[in-house]
C-alpha positions in Angstrom: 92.7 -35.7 84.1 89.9 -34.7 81.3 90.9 -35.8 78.1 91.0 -33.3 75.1 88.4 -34.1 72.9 88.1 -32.7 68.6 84.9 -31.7 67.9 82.8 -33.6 65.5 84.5 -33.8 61.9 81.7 -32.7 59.6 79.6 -35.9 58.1 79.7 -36.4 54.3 77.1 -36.8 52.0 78.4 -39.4 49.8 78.1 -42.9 50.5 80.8 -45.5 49.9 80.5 -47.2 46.0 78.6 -50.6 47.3 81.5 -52.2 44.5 84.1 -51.2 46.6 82.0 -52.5 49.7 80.9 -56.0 48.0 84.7 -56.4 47.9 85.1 -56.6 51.6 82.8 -59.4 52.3 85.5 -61.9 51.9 88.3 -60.5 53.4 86.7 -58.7 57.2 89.8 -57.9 59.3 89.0 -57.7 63.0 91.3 -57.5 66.3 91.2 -55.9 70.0 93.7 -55.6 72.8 95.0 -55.9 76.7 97.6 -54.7 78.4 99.3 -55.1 82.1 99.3 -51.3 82.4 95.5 -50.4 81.9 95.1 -51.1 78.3 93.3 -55.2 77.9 96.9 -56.6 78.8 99.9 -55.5 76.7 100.7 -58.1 74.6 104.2 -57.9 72.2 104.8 -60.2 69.1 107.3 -60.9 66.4 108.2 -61.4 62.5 109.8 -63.5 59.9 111.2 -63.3 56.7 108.6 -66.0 55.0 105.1 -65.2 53.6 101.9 -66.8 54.2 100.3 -69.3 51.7 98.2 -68.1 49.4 95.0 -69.8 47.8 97.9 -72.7 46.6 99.6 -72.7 49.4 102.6 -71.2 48.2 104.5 -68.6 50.2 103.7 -65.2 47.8 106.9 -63.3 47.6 107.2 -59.9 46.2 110.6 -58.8 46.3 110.3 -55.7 44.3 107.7 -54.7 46.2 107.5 -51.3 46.3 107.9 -48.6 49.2 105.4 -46.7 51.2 106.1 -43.3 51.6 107.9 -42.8 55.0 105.5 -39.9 56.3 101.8 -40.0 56.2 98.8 -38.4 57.1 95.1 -39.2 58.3 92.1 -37.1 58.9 89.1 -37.9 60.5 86.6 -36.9 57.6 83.6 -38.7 58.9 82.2 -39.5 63.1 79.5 -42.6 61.6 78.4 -43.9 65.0 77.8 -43.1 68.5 76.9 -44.2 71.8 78.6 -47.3 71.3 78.5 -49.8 74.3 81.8 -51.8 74.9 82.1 -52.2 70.9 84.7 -54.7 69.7 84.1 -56.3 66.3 83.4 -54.9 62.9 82.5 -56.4 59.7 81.5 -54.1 56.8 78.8 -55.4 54.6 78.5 -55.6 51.2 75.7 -52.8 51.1 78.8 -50.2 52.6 76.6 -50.6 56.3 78.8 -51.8 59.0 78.0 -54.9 62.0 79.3 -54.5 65.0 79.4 -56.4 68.3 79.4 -55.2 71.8 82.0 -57.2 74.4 79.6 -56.9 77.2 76.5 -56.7 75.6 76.6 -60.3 73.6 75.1 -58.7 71.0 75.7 -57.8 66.9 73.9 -54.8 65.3 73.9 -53.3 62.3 75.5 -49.3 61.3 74.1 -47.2 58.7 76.6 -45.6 57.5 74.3 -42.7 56.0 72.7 -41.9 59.2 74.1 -43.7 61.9 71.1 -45.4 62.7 71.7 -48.6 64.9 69.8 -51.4 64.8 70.4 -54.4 67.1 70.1 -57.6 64.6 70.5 -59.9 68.3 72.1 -61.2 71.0 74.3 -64.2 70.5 73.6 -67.2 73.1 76.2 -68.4 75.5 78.4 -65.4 75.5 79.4 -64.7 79.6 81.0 -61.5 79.6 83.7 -60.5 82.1 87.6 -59.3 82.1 88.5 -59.4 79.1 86.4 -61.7 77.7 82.6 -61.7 76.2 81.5 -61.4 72.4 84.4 -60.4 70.5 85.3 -60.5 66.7 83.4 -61.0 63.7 83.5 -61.8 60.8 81.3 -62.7 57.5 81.5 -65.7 55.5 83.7 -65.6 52.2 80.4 -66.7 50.6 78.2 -64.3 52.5 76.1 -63.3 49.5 75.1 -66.3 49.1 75.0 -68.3 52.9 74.6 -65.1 54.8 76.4 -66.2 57.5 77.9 -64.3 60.3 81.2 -65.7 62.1 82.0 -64.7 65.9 84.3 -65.3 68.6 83.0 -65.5 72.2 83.3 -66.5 76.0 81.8 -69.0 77.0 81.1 -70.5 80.6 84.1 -72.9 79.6 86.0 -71.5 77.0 86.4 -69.2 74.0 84.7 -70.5 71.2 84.1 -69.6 67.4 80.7 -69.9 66.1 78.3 -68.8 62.8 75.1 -68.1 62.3 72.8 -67.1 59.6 71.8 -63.3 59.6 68.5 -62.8 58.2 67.7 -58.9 57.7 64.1 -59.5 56.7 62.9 -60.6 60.6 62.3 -58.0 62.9 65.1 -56.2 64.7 66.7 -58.0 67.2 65.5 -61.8 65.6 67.6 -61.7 62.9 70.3 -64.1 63.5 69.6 -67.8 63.6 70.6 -70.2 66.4 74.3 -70.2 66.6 76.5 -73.7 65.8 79.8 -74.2 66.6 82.8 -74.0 64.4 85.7 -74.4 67.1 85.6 -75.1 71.0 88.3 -75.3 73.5 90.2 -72.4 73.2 91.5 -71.4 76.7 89.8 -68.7 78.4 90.6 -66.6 81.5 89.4 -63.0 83.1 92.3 -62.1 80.4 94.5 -62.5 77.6 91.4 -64.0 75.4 92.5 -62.9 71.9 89.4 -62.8 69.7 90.0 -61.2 66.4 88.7 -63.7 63.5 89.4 -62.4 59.7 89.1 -64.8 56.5 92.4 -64.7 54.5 93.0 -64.8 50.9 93.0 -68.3 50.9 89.2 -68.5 52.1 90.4 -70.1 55.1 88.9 -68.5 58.6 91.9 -67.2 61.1 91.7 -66.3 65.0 94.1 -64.9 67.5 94.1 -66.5 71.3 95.7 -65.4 74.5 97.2 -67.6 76.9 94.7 -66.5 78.9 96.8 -65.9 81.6 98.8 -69.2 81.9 102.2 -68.4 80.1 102.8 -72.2 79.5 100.2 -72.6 77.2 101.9 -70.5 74.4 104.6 -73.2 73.8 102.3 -76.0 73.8 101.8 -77.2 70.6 98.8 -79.1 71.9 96.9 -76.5 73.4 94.8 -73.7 71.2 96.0 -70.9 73.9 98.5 -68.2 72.6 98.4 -69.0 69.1 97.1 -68.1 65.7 95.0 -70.9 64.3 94.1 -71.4 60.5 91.2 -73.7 59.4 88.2 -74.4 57.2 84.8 -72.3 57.4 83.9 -75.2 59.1 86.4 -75.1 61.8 88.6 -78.6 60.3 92.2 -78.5 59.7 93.1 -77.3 56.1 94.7 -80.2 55.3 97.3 -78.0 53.8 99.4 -75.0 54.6 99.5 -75.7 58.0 102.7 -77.2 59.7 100.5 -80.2 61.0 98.0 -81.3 58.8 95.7 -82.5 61.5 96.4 -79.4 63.6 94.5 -75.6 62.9 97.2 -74.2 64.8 99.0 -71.8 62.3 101.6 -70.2 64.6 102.6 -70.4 68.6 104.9 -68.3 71.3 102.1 -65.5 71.6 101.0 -63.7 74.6 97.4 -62.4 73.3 97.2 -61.5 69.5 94.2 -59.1 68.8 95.0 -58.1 65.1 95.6 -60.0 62.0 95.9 -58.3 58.3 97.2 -59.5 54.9 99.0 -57.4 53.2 99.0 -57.0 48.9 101.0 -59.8 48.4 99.6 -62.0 50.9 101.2 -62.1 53.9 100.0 -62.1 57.1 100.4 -59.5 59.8 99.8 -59.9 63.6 99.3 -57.4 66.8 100.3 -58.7 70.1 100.3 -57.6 73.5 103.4 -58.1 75.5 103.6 -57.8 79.3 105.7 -55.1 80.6 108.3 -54.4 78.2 107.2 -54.5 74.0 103.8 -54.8 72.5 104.9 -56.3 69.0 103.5 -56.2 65.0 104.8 -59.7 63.8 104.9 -60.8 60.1 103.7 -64.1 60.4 104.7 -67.7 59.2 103.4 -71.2 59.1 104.9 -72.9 62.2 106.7 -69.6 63.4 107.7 -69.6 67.2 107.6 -66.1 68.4 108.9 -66.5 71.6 106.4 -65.6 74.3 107.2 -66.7 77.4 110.8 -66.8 77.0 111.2 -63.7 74.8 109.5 -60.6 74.6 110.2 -58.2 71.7 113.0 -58.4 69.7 115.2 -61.0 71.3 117.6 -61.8 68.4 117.5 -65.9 69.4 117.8 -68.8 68.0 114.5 -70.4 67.5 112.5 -67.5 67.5 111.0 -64.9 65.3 111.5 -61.4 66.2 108.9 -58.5 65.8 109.4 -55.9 62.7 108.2 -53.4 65.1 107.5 -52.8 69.0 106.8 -50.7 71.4 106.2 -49.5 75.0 103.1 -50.6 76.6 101.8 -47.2 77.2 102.9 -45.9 73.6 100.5 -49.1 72.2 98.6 -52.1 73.8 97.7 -52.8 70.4 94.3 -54.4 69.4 93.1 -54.3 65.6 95.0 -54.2 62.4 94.6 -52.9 58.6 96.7 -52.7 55.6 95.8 -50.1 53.9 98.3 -47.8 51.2 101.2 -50.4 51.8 101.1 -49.6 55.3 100.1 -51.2 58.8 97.7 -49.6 60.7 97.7 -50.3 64.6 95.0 -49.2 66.9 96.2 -49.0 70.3 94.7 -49.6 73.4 96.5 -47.8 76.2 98.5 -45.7 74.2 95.0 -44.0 72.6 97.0 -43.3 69.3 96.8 -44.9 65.6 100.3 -46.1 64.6 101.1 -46.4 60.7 103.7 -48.6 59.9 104.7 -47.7 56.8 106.3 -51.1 54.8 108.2 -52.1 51.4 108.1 -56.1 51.3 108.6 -57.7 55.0 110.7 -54.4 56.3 109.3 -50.8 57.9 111.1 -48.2 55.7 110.9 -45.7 58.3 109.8 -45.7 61.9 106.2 -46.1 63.0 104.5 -42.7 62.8 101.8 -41.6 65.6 98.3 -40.1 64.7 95.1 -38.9 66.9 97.2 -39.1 69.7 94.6 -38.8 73.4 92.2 -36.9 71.2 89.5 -40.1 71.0 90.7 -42.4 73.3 91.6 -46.1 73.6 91.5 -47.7 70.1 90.3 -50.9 69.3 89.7 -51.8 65.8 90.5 -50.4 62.2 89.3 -51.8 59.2 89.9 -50.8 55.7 86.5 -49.0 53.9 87.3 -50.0 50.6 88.0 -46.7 49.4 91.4 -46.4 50.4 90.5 -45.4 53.7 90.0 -46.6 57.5 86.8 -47.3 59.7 88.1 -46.7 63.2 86.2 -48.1 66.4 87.3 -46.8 69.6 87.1 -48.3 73.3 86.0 -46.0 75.9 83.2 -48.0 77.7 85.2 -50.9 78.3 85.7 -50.4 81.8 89.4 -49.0 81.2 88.3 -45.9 79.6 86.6 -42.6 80.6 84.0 -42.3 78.6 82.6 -39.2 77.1 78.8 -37.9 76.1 79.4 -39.6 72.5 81.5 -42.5 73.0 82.2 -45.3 71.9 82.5 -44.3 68.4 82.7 -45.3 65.1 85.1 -42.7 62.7 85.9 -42.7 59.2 89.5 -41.8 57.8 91.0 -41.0 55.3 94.7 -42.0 55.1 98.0 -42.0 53.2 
């Protein structure tokens, strides 16, 4: 069956305001997705009624918080990129251009976001691509102005690994990252279920989503980095605090494969995850929060265990990347080739999730907020589950309410 396809939304002119874009170098939000069904593994999740830390470590509260609208709308105003291969990470930098990485490439380049020009800054050592797996999320350093570093998430020959290195745009194309070193080893790989979104919280401490990369046990074991959400240092140590173990970076455990995390105004933290064959979940995160996977899947109602503020069928979702953006949750789904919006007042949806761009680009894998009050949008076409047209994989640019 040939998917439906818009036409090309007409470019614009203007560029974003680089103060608007300087603002996102601390906080890059980055995720991606599988599901059993055809999407990267459908993963579900779940929520709780606590906040994350912020800079403190205090749980941020906003009772009062006030409601997104229940209806919104979004319009592709902008197509930025093209001819995407396997793309899977974004990270906007300060200068309103955009890095990407490519799954199955290894490699990061660089988006102009006047002309679409791509330019391969280089391929990052040690990534062996395959399943699920290969170079992943990025991120950049809370501090990037100044240390220029780069932060990615990869497969390894032996593991899923985070790593930095420095990004110097002055070398020639394709030399312009340094030598990577390692933040964090160890994290459990398999053909699937390798997580890989990395984001920087509010807090300046670095965040990734695993998978349990196919062995369901690992979830519950609070001594194994597989199927959790792990908080730590730029430098890949514990925190010391905020975590529920102090000599531990994992964050949160009972996940199948997260691929989104976001932080909403007030700080609190907001995960994607694939389930198996009944619920993909959005969880509102907590320090220490069990949310249930193996032994629950979707809103479960027991004891112990923290159930999703939303879910949905695998082939409505398969969710990968996450934004908050207009006091809403954006979704990008996999397998269900549709952008949800979640629209929220506090920890609760006010209304039920709402659908957009439903089949007309594709698999969905990442959505990042532009600093303009709008969305960058990366779809997934060319990652072996997709079929691919003349222009994909694609980069778009939203505008949203």
């Amino acid at each position: 069956m040939v998917r439906s396809r818009s036409p090309f939304p007409r470019p614009l002119a203007r560029r974003r305001p680089r103060a608007a874009a300087a603002g996102l170098a601390g906080l890059v939000l980055l995720a991606a997705g599988c599901t059993g069904g055809g999407g990267d593994s459908a993963d579900r999740g779940n929520a709780t009624d606590s906040a994350t830390p912020g800079p403190s470590g205090e749980a941020s509260r906003s009772p009062g918080a006030s409601a997104a609208p229940a209806e919104g709308s979004v319009e592709v105003v902008e197509t930025v990129a093209t001819g995407l291969k396997s793309p899977w990470g974004l990270a906007p930098l300060p200068d309103g251009d955009l890095l990407v990485s490519s799954r199955d490439e290894g490699t990061v380049s660089r988006v102009d976001t006047e002309t679409g020009e791509t330019t391969e800054l280089g391929s990052v050592p040690g990534v062996e691509p395959g399943g699920e797996g290969g170079l992943l999320g990025i991120a950049l350093s809370p501090d990037f102005a100044e240390d220029r570093h780069v932060y990615a998430y990869f497969t390894s020959a032996s593991d899923n690994r985070i790593v930095r290195m420095r990004y110097d745009a002055d070398r020639e194309p394709g030399e312009q990252l340094d030598a990577p070193s390692t933040v964090l080893r160890g994290i459990p790989k398999g053909v699937v279920h390798n997580g890989g979104r990395i984001a920087f919280g509010p807090d300046r401490m670095l965040y990734a989503g695993t998978g349990d990369s196919g062995d369901q046990s690992l979830s519950q074991d609070r001594e194994s980095l597989g199927g959790k959400i792990l908080r730590m240092t730029p430098d890949g140590e514990p925190p010391g605090r905020g975590n529920p173990e102090a000599d531990s970076v994992v964050y949160s455990w009972g996940h199948r494969n997260v691929q989104g995390l976001a932080w909403d105004a007030d700080k609190r933290l907001w995960a994607s995850e694939f389930g198996q064959n009944t619920w993909d979940e959005l969880n509102l995160i907590r320090p220490g929060g069990n949310y249930g996977w193996p032994e629950a899947e979707g809103r479960a109602g027991e004891d112990g265990f923290t159930d999703p503020v939303a879910q949905w069928k695998p082939a409505e979702a398969s969710p990968s990347g996450i934004a908050v953006v207009n006091g809403s949750v954006w979704l990008a789904a996999l397998r269900g080739e549709r952008l949800w919006r979640v629209p929220l007042k506090g920890e609760e949806t006010v209304a039920d999730p709402q659908a957009f761009l439903e089949s007309e680009y594709g698999r969905l894998r990442t959505v990042v907020p532009d600093g303009d009050g709008g969305l960058w949008l990366v779809t997934s076409e060319t990652d072996s589950r997709g079929t691919p047209g003349e222009d994909d994989d694609r980069i778009l640019r939203l505008e949203v309410s």
